[in-house]
C-alpha positions in Angstrom: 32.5 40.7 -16.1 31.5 40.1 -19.7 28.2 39.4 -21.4 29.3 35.7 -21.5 30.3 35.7 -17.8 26.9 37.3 -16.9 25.1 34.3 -19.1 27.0 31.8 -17.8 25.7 33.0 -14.0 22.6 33.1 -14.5 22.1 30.1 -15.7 23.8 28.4 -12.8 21.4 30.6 -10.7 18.4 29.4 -12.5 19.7 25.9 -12.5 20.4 25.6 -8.8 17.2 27.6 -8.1 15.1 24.6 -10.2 16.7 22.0 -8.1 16.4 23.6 -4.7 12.5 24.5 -5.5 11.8 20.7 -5.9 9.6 19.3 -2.8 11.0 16.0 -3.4 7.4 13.6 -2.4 3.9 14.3 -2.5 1.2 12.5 -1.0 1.6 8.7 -1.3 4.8 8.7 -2.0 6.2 10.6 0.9 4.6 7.1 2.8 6.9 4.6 0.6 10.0 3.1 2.9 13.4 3.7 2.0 15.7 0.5 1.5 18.0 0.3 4.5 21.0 -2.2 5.6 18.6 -4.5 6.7 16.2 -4.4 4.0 15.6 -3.7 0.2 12.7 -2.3 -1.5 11.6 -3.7 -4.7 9.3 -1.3 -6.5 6.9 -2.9 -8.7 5.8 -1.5 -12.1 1.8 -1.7 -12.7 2.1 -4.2 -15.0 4.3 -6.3 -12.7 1.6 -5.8 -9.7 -0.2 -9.2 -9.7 -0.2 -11.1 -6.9 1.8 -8.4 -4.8 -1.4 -7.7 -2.1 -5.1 -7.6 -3.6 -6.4 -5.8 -0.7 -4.2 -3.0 -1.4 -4.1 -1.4 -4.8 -1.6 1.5 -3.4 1.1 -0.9 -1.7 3.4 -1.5 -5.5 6.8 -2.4 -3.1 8.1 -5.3 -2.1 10.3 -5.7 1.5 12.3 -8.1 1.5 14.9 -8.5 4.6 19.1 -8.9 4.0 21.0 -12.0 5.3 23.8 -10.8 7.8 
């Protein structure tokens, strides 16, 4: 194998060794639900918040269940 050959895998070791290193979640956001069959998600951005749930800052989703 060349020097370009050698490069060229080590890179794709370094690349596939960044994405297999990543945790995914941490903290609150391991808690958020997923959106299902049944039911979508709707994540809110802070500035879109308002109104969501005053008594709780952390909750920034929206459930909302799917007709059949």
């Amino acid at each position: 194998m060349n020097l370009r050959g050698y490069v060229i895998l080590l890179l794709l070791v370094a690349t596939l060794g960044g994405c297999a290193s990543h945790s995914g979640c941490a903290g609150y956001a391991c808690k958020r639900p997923d959106s299902t069959d049944r039911e979508l998600v709707i994540w809110w951005p802070p500035d879109m918040r308002q109104g969501i749930d005053e008594r709780d800052h952390q909750q920034d989703y929206t459930v909302v269940p799917l007709k059949d």
